[in-house]
PDB file as gemmi writes it, atoms N, CA and C in Angstrom:
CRYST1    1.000    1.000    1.000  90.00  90.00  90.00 P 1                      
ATOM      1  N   UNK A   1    -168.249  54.781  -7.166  1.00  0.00           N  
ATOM      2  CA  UNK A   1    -167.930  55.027  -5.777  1.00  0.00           C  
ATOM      3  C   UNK A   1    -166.751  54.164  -5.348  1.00  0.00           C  
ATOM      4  N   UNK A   2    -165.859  54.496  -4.844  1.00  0.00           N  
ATOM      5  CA  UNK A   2    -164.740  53.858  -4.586  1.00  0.00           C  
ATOM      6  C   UNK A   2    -164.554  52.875  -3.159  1.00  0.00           C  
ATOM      7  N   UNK A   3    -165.535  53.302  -2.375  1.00  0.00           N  
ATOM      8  CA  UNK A   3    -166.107  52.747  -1.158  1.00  0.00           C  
ATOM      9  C   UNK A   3    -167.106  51.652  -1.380  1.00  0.00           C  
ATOM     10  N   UNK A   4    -167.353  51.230  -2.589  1.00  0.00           N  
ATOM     11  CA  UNK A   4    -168.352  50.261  -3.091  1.00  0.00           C  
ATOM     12  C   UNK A   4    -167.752  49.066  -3.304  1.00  0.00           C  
ATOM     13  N   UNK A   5    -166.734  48.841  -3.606  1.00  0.00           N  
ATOM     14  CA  UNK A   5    -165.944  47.420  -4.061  1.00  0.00           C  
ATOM     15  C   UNK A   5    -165.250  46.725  -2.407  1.00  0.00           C  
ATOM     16  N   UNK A   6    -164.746  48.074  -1.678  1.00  0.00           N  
ATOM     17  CA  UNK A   6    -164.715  47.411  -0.066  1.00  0.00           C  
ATOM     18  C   UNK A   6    -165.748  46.912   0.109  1.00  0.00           C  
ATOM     19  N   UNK A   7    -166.687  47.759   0.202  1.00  0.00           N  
ATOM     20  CA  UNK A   7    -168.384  46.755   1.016  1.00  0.00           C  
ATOM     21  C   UNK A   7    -168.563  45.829   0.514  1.00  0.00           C  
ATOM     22  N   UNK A   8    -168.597  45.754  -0.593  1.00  0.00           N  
ATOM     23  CA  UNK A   8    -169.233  44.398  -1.226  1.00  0.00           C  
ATOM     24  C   UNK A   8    -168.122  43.593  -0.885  1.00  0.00           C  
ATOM     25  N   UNK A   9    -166.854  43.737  -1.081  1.00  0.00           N  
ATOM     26  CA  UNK A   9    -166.090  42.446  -0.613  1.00  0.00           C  
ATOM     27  C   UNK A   9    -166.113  42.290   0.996  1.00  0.00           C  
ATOM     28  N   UNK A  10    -166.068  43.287   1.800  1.00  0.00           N  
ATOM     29  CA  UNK A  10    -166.358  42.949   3.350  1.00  0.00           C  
ATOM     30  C   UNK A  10    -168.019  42.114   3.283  1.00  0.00           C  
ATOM     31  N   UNK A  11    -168.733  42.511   3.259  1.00  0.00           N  
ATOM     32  CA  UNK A  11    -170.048  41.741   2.935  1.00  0.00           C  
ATOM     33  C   UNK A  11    -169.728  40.529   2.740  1.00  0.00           C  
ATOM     34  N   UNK A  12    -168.871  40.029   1.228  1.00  0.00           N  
ATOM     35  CA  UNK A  12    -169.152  38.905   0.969  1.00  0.00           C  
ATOM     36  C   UNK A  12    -168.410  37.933   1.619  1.00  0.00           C  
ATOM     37  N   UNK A  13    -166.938  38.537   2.190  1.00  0.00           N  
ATOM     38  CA  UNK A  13    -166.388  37.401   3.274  1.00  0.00           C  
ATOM     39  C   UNK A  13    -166.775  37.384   4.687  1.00  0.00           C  
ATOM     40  N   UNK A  14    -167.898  38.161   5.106  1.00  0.00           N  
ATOM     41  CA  UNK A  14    -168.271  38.152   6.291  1.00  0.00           C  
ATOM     42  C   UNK A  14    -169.489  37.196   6.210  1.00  0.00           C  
ATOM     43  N   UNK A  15    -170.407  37.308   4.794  1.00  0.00           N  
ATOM     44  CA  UNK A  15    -171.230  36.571   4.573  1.00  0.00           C  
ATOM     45  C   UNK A  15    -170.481  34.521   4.319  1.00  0.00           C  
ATOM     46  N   UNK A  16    -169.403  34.448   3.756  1.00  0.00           N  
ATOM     47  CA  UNK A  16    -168.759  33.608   3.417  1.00  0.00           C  
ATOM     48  C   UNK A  16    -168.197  32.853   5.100  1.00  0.00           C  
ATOM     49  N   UNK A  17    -167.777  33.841   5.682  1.00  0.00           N  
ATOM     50  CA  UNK A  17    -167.520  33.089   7.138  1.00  0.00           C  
ATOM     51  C   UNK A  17    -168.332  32.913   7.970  1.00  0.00           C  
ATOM     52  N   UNK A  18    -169.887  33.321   8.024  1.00  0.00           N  
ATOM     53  CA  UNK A  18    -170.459  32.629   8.906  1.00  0.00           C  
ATOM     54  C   UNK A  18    -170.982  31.535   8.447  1.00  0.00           C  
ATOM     55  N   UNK A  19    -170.822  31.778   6.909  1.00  0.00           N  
ATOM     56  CA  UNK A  19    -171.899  30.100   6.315  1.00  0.00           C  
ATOM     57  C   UNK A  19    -171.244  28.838   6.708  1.00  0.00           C  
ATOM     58  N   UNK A  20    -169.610  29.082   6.616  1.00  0.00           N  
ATOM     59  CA  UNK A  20    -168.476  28.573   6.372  1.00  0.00           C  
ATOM     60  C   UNK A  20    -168.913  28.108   7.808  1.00  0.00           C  
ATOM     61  N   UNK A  21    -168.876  28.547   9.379  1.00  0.00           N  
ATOM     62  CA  UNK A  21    -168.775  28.567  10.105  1.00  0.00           C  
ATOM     63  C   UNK A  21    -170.027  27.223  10.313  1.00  0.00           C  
ATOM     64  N   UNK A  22    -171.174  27.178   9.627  1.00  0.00           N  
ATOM     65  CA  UNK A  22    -171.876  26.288  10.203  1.00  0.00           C  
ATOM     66  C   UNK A  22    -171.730  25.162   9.572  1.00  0.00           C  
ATOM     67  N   UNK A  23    -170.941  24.753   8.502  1.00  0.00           N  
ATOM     68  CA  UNK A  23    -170.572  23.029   7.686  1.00  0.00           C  
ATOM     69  C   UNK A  23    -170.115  22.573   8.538  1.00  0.00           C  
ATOM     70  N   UNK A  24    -169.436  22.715   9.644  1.00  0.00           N  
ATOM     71  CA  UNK A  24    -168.866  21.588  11.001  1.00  0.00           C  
ATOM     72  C   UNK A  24    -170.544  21.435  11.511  1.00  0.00           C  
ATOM     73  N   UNK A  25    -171.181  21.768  11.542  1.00  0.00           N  
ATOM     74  CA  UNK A  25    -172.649  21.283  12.326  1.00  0.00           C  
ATOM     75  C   UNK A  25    -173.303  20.148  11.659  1.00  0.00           C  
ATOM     76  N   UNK A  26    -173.312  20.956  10.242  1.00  0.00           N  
ATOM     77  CA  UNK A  26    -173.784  20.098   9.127  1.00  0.00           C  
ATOM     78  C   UNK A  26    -173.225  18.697   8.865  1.00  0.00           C  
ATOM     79  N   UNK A  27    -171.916  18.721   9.101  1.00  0.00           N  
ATOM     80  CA  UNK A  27    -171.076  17.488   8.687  1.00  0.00           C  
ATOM     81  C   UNK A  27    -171.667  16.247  10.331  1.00  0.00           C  
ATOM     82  N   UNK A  28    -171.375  16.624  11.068  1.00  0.00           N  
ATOM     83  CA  UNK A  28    -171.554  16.196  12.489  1.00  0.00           C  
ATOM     84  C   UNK A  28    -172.853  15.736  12.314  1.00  0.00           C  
ATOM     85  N   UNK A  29    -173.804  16.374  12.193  1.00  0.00           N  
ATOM     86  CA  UNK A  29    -175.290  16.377  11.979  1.00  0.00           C  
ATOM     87  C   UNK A  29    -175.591  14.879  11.140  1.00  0.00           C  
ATOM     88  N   UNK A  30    -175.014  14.956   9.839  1.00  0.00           N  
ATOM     89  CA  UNK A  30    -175.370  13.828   8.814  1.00  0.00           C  
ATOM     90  C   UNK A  30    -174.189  12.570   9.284  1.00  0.00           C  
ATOM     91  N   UNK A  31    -172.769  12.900   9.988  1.00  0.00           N  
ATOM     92  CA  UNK A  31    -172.643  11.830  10.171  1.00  0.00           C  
ATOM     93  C   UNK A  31    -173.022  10.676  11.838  1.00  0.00           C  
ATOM     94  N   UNK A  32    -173.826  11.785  12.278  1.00  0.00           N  
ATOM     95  CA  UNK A  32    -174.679  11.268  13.435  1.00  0.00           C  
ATOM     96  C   UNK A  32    -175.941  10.728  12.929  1.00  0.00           C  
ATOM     97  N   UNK A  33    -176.276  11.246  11.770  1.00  0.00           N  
ATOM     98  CA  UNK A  33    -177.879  10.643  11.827  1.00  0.00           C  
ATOM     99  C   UNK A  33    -178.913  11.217  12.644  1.00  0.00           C  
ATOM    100  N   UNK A  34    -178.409  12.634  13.304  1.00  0.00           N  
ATOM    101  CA  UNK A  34    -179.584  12.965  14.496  1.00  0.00           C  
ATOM    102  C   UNK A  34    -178.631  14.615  14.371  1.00  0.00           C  
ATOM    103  N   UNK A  35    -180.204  15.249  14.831  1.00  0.00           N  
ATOM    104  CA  UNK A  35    -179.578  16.162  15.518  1.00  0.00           C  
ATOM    105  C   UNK A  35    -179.807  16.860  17.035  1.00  0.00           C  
ATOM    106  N   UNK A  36    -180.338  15.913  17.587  1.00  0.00           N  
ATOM    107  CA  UNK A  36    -180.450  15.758  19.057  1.00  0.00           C  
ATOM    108  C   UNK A  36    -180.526  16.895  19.816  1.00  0.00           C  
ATOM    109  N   UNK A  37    -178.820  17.346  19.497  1.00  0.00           N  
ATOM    110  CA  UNK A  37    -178.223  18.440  20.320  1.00  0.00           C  
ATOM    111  C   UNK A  37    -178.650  19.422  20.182  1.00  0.00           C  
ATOM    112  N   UNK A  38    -179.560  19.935  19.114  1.00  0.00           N  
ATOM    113  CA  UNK A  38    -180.318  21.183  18.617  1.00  0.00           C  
ATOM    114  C   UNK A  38    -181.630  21.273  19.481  1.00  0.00           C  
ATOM    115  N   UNK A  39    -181.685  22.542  19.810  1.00  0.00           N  
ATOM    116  CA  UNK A  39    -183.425  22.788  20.179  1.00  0.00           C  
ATOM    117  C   UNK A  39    -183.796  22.866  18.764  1.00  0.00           C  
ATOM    118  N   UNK A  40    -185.149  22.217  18.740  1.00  0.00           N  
ATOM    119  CA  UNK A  40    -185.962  22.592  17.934  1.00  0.00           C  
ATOM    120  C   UNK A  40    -186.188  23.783  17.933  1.00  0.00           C  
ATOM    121  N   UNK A  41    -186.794  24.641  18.962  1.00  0.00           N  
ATOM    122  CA  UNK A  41    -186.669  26.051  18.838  1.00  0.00           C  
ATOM    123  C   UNK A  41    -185.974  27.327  18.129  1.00  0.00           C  
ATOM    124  N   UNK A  42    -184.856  26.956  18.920  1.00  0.00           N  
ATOM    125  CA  UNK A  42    -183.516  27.477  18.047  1.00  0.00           C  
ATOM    126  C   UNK A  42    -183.418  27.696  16.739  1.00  0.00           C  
ATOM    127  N   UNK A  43    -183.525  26.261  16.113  1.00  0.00           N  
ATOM    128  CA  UNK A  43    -183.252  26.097  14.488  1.00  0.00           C  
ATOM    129  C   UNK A  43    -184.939  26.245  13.882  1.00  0.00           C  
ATOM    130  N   UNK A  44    -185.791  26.570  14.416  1.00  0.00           N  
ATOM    131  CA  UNK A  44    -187.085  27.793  13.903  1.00  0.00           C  
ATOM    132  C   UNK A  44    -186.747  29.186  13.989  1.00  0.00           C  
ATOM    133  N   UNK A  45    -186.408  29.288  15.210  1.00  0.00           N  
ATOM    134  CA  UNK A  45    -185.979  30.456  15.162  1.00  0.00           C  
ATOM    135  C   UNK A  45    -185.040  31.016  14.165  1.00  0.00           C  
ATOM    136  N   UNK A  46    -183.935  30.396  13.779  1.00  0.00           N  
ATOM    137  CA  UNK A  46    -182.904  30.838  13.282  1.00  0.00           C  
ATOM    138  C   UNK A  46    -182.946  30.423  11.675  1.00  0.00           C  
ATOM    139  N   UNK A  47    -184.012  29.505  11.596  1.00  0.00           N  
ATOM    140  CA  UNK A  47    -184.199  29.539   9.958  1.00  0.00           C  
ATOM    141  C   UNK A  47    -185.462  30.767   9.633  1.00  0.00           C  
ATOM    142  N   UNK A  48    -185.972  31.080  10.557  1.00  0.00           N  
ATOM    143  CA  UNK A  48    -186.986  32.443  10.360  1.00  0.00           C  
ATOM    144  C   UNK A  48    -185.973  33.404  10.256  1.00  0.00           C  
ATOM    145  N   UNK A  49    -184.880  33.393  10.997  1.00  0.00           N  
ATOM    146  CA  UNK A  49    -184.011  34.931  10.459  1.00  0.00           C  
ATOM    147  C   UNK A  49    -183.594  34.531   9.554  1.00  0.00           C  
ATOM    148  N   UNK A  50    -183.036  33.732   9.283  1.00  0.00           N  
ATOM    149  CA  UNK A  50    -181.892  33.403   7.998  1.00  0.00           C  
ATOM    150  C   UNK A  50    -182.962  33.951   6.396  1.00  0.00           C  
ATOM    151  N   UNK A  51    -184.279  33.186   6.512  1.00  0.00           N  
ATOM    152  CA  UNK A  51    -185.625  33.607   5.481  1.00  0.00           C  
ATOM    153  C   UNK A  51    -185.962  35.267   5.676  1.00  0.00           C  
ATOM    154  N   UNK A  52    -185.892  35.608   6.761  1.00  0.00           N  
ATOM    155  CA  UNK A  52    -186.125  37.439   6.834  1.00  0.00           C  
ATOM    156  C   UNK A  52    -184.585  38.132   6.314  1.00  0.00           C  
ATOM    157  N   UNK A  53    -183.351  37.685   6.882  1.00  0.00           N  
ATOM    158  CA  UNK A  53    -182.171  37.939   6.233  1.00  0.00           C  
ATOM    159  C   UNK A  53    -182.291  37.949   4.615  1.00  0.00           C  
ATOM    160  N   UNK A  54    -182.855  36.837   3.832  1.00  0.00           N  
ATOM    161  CA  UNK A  54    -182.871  36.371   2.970  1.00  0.00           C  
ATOM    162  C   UNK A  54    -183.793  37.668   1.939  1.00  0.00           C  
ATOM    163  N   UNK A  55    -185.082  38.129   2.216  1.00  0.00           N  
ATOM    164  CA  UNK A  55    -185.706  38.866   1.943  1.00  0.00           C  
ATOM    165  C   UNK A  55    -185.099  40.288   2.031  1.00  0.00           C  
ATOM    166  N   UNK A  56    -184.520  40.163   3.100  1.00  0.00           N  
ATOM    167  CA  UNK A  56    -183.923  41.993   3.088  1.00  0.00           C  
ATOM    168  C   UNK A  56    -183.251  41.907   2.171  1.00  0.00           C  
ATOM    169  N   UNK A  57    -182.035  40.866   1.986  1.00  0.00           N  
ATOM    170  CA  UNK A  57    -181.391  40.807   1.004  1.00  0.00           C  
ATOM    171  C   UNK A  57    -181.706  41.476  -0.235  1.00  0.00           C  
ATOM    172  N   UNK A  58    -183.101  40.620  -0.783  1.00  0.00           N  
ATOM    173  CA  UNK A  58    -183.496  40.390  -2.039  1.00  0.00           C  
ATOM    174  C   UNK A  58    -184.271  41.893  -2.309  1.00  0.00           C  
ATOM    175  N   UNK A  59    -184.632  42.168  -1.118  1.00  0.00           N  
ATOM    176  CA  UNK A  59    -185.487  43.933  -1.443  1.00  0.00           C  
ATOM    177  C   UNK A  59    -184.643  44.931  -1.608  1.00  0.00           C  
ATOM    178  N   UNK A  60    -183.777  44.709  -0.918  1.00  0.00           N  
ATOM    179  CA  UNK A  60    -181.952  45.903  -1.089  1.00  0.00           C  
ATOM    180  C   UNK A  60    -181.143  45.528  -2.028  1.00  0.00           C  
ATOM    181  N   UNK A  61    -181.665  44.799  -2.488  1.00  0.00           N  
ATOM    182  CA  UNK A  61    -180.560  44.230  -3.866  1.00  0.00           C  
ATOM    183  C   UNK A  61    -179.152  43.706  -3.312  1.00  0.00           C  
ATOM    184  N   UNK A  62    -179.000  43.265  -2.610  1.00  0.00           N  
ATOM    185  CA  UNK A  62    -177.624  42.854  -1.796  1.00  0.00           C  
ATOM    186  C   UNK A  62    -176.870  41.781  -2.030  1.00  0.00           C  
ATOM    187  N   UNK A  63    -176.247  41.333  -3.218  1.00  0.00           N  
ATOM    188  CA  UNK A  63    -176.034  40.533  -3.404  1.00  0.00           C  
ATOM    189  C   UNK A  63    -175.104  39.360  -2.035  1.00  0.00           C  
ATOM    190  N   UNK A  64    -174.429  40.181  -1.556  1.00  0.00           N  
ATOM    191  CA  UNK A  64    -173.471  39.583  -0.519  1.00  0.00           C  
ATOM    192  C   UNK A  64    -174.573  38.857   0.378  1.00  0.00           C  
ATOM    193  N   UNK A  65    -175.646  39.940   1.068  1.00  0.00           N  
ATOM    194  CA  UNK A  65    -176.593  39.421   2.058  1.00  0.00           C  
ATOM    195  C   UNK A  65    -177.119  38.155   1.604  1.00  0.00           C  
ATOM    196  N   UNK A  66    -177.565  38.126  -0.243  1.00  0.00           N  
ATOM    197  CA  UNK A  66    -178.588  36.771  -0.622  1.00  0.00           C  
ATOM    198  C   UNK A  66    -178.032  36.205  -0.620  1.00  0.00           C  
ATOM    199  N   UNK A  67    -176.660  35.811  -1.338  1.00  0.00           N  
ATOM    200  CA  UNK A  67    -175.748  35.089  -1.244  1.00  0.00           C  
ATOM    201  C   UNK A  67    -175.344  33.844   0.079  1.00  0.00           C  
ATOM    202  N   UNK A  68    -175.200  34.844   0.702  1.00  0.00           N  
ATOM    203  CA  UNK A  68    -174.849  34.287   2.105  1.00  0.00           C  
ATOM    204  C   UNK A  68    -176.057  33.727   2.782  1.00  0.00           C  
ATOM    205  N   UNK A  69    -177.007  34.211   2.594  1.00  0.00           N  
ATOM    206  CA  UNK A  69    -178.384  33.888   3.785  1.00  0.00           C  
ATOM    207  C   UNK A  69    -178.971  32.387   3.164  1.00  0.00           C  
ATOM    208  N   UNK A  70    -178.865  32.461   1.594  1.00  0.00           N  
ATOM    209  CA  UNK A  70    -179.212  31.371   0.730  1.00  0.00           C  
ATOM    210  C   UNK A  70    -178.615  29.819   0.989  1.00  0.00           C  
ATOM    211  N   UNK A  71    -177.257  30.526   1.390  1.00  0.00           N  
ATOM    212  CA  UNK A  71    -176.083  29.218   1.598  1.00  0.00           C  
ATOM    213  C   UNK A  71    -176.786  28.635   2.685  1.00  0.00           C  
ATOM    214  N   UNK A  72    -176.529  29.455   3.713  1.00  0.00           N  
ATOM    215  CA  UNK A  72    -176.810  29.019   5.034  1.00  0.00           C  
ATOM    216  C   UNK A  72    -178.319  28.426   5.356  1.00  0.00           C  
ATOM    217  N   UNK A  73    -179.417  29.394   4.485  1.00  0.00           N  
ATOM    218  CA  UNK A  73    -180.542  28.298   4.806  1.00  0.00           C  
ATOM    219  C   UNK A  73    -180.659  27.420   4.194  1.00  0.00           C  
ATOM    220  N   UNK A  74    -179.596  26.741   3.041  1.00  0.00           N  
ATOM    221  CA  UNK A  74    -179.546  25.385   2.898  1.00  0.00           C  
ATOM    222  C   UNK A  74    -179.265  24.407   4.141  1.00  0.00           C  
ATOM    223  N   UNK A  75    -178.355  24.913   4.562  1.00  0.00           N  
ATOM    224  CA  UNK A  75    -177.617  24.324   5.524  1.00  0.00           C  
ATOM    225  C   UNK A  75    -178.390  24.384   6.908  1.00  0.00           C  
ATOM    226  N   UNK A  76    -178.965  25.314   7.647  1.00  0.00           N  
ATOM    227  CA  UNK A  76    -179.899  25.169   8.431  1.00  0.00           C  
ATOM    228  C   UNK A  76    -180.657  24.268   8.067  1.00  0.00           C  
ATOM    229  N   UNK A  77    -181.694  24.452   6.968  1.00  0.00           N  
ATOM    230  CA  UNK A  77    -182.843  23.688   6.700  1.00  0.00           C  
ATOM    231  C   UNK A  77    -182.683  21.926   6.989  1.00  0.00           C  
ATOM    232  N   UNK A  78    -180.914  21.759   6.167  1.00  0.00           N  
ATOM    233  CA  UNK A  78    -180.835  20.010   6.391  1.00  0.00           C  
ATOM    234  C   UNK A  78    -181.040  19.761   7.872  1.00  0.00           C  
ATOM    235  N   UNK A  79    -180.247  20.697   8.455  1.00  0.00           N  
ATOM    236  CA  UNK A  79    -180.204  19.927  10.110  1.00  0.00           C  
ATOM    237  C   UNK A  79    -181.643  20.168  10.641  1.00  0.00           C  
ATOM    238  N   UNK A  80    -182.443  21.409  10.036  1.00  0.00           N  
ATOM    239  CA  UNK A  80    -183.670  21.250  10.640  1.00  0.00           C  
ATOM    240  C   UNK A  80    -184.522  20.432  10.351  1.00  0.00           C  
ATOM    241  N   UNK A  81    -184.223  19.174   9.078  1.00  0.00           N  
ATOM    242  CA  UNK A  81    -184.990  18.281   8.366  1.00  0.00           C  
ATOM    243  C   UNK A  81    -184.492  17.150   9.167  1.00  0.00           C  
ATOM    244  N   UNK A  82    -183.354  17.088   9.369  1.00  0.00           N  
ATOM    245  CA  UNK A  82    -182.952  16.043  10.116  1.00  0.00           C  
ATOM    246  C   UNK A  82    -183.524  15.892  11.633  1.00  0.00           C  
ATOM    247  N   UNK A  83    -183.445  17.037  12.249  1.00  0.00           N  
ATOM    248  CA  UNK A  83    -184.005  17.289  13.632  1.00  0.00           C  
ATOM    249  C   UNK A  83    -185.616  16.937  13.711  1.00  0.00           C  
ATOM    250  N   UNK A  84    -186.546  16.739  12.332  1.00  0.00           N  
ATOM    251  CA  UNK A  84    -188.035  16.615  12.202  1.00  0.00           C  
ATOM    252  C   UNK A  84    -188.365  15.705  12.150  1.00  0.00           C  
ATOM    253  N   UNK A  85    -186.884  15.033  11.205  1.00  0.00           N  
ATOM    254  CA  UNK A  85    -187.730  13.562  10.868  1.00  0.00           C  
ATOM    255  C   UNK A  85    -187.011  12.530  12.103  1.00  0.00           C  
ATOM    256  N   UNK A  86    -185.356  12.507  12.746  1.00  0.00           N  
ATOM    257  CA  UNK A  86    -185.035  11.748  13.478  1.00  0.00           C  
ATOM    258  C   UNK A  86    -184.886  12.062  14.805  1.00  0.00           C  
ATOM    259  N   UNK A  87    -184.708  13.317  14.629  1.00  0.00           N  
ATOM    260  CA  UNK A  87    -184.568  13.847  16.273  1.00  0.00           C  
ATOM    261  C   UNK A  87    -183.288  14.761  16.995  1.00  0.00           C  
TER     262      UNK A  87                                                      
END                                                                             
């Protein structure tokens, strides 16, 4: 399919720029020592989509979606570890 190598590359830099988009949080985050500024809420909330993102992914075979959802709930998860244990 010739329409298959676009998607997957739109996918994977769309997946690539939002992950991209949250390492300024991450960086800020660890060199504060806190993540204060976060609702707790929020970053439940948003590591529950990122884990349901993560699953659709993995049931559609999507590589771009796992890819991307994987990155990012690394990256959620620290600030949400940070937000548990310091605040």
């Amino acid at each position: 399919m010739p329409g298959y190598d676009v998607t997957e590359a739109v996918g994977l830099l769309a997946g690539l720029l939002t992950t991209v988009a949250f390492v300024p949080q991450v960086v800020r985050t660890r060199a504060l020592g806190s993540a204060r500024d976060f609702s707790l809420k929020m970053l439940l909330l948003f590591v529950a989509g990122i884990v349901m993102w993560l699953a659709y992914g993995v049931l559609s075979r999507s590589m771009p979606v796992i890819l991307a959802n994987a990155a990012t709930l690394l990256l959620a998860s620290y600030i949400l570890a940070v937000k548990l244990r310091r605040g």
